[in-house]
C-alpha positions as CSV (number, residue, x, y, z in Angstrom):
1,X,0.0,0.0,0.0
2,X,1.5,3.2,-1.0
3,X,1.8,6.1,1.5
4,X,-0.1,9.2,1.2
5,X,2.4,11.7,-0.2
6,X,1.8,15.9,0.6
7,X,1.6,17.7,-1.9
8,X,4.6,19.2,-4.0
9,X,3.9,22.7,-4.4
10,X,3.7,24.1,-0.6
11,X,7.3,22.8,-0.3
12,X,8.3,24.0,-3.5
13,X,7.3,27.7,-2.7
14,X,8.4,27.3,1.1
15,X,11.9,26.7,-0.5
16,X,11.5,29.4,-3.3
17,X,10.4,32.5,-1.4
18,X,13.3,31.6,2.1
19,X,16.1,29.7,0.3
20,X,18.4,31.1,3.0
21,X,17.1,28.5,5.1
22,X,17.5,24.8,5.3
23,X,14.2,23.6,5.4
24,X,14.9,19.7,4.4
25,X,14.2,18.8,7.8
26,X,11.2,20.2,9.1
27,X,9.6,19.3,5.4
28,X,10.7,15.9,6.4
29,X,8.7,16.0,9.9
30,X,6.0,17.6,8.1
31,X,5.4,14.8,5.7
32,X,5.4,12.2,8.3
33,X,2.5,14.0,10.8
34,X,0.8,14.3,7.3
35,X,1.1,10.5,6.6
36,X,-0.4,10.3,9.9
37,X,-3.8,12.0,9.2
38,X,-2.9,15.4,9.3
39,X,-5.4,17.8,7.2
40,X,-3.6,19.6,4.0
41,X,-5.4,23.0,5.7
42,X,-2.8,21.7,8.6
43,X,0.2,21.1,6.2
44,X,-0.7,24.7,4.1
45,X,-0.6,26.4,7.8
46,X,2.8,25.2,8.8
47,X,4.3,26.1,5.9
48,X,3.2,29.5,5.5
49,X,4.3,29.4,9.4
50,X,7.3,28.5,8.3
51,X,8.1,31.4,5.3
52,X,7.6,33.9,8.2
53,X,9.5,32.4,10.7
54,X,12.7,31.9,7.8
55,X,12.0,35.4,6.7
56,X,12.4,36.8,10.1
57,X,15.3,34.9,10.9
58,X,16.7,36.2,7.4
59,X,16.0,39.7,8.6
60,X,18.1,39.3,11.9
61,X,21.0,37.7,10.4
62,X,21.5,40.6,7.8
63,X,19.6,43.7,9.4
64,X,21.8,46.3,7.0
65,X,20.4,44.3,3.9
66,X,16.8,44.5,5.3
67,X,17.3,48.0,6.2
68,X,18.5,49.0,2.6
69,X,15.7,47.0,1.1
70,X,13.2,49.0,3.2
71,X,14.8,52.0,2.2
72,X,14.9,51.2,-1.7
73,X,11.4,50.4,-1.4
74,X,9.9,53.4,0.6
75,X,11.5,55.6,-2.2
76,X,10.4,53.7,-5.3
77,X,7.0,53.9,-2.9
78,X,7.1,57.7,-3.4
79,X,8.4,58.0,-6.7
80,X,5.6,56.0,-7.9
81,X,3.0,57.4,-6.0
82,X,4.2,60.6,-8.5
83,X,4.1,58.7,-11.5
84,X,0.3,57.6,-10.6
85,X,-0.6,61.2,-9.9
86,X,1.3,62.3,-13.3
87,X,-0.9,59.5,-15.0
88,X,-3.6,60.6,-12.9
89,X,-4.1,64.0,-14.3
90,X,-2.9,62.6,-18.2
91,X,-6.1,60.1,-18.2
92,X,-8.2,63.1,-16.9
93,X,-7.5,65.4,-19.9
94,X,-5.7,67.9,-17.4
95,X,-2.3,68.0,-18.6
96,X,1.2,67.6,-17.8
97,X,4.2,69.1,-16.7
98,X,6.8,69.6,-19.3
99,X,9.9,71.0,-17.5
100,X,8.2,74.2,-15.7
101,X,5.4,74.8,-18.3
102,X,2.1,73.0,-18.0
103,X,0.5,71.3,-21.2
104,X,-3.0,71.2,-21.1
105,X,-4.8,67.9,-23.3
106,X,-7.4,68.4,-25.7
107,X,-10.9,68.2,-25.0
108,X,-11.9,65.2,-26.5
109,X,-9.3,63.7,-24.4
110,X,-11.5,64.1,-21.2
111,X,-13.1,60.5,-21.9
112,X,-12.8,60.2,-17.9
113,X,-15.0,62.8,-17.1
114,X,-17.9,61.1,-18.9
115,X,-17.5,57.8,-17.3
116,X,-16.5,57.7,-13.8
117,X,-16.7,53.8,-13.9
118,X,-14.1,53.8,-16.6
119,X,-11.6,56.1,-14.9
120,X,-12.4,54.6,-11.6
121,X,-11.0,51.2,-13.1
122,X,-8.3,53.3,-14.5
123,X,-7.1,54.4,-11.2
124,X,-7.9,50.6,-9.9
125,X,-5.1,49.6,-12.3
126,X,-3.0,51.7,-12.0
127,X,-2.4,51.0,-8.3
128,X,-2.4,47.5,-8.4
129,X,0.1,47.7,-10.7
130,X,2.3,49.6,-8.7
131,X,2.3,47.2,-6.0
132,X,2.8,44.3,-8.4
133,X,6.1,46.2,-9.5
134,X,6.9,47.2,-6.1
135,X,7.1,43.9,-4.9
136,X,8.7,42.7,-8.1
137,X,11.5,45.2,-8.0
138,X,12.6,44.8,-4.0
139,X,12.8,41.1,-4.4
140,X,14.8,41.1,-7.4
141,X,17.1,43.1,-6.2
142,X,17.5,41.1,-3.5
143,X,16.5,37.9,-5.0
144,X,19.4,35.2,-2.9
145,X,17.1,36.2,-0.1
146,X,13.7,35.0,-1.6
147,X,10.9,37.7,-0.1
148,X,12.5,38.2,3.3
149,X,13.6,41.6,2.2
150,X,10.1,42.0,0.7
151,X,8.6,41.7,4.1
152,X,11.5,43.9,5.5
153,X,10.0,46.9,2.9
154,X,6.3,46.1,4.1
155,X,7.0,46.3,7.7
156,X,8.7,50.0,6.9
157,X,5.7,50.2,4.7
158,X,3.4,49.8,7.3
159,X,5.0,52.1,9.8
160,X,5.1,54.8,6.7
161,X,1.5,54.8,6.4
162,X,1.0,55.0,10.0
163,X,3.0,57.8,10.1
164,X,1.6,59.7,7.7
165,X,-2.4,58.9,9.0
166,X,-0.8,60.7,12.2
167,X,0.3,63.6,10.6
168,X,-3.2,64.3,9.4
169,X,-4.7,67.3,11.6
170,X,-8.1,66.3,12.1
171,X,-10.8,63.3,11.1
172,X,-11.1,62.8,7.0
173,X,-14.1,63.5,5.9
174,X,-15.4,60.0,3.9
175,X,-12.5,57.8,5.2
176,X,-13.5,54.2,6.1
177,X,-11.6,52.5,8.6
178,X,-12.4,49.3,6.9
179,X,-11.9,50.3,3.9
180,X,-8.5,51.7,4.4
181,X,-7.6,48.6,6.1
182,X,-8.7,45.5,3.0
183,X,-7.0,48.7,0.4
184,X,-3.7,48.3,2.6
185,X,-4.1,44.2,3.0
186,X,-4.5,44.0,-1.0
187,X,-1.6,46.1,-0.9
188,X,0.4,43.9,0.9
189,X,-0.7,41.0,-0.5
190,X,-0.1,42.3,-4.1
191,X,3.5,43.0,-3.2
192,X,4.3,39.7,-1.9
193,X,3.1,38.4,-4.9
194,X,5.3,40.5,-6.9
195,X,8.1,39.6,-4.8
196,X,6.7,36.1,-5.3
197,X,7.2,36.5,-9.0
198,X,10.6,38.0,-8.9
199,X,12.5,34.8,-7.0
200,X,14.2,32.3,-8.5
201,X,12.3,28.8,-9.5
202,X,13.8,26.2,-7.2
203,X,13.0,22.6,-7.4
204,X,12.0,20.6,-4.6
205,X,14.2,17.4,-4.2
């Protein structure tokens, strides 16, 4: 009778996304408590328990590296937040800046105006896309070290945003608290996917 084997892929991406750790032997225990009944909702948890754990040990062992990919991030953060707002006022028939004199669009550029659904979407894009490439760019830059440094730019991220919310003076008016909170989790979760897409393929033995 053959043995009920886990399955491939969590293992594969455990070793992808932390390939500074050795992970051979707690994949090996992991297997066997699966064998013996385990659920695969059991197997999934410790292994995404494990790619935190590796990452933060990554992190502590080379805390100049995270501290450079936080800072590589944060200002790729900004510069594309002014590349979206650039954009921004392109797709909305404003204009743009040309060196210190403003270019206005023509009018039948203004498509936007007459369909807030479509510029809505526009804007959708545009930031997911930035967070795709976000990800993307601080993992490849840093790609012997899977997405450790990816989590090292979130967690500056995160204090970032926090910062600036505190800076505000007084209560926005229209600002959901839940809604700021699933737009930052999609955030997050769309960088680690870039990051995700930026390390190297390694096959599980």
């Amino acid at each position: 009778m053959s043995t009920m084997q886990p399955p491939e892929f969590p293992a594969t991406l455990l070793k992808r996304v932390v390939p500074a750790e050795d992970h051979e032997v707690l994949l090996g225990d992991l297997a066997e408590e699966y064998q013996r009944g385990r659920s695969i909702a059991w197997y999934w948890s410790q292994i995404l328990s494990a790619v935190v754990v590796g990452a933060f040990r990554d992190v502590r062992a080379h805390p100049l590296l995270a501290l450079r990919a936080a800072a590589v991030g944060l200002v790729l953060f900004v510069m594309l937040i002014r590349v979206q707002l650039a954009l921004r006022d392109v797709a909305t028939g404003a204009g743009f800046m040309w060196g210190t004199t403003w270019i206005g669009l023509p009018f039948y550029w203004h498509w936007p105006y007459y369909c807030s659904w479509s510029f809505s979407a526009f804007l959708q894009v545009l930031s997911l896309t930035g967070s795709l490439v976000l990800g993307w760019i601080v993992a490849r830059t840093h790609r012997r070290h899977g997405i450790t440094m990816v989590f090292a730019f979130l967690a500056a991220l995160i204090l970032y945003r926090l910062w600036m919310i505190s800076t505000v003076p007084g209560p926005v008016i229209g600002l959901s608290f839940g809604l700021l909170v699933r737009s930052y989790a999609v955030e997050g979760l769309l960088i680690l996917f870039g990051g995700y897409l930026a390390t190297e393929r390694r096959e599980c033995a």
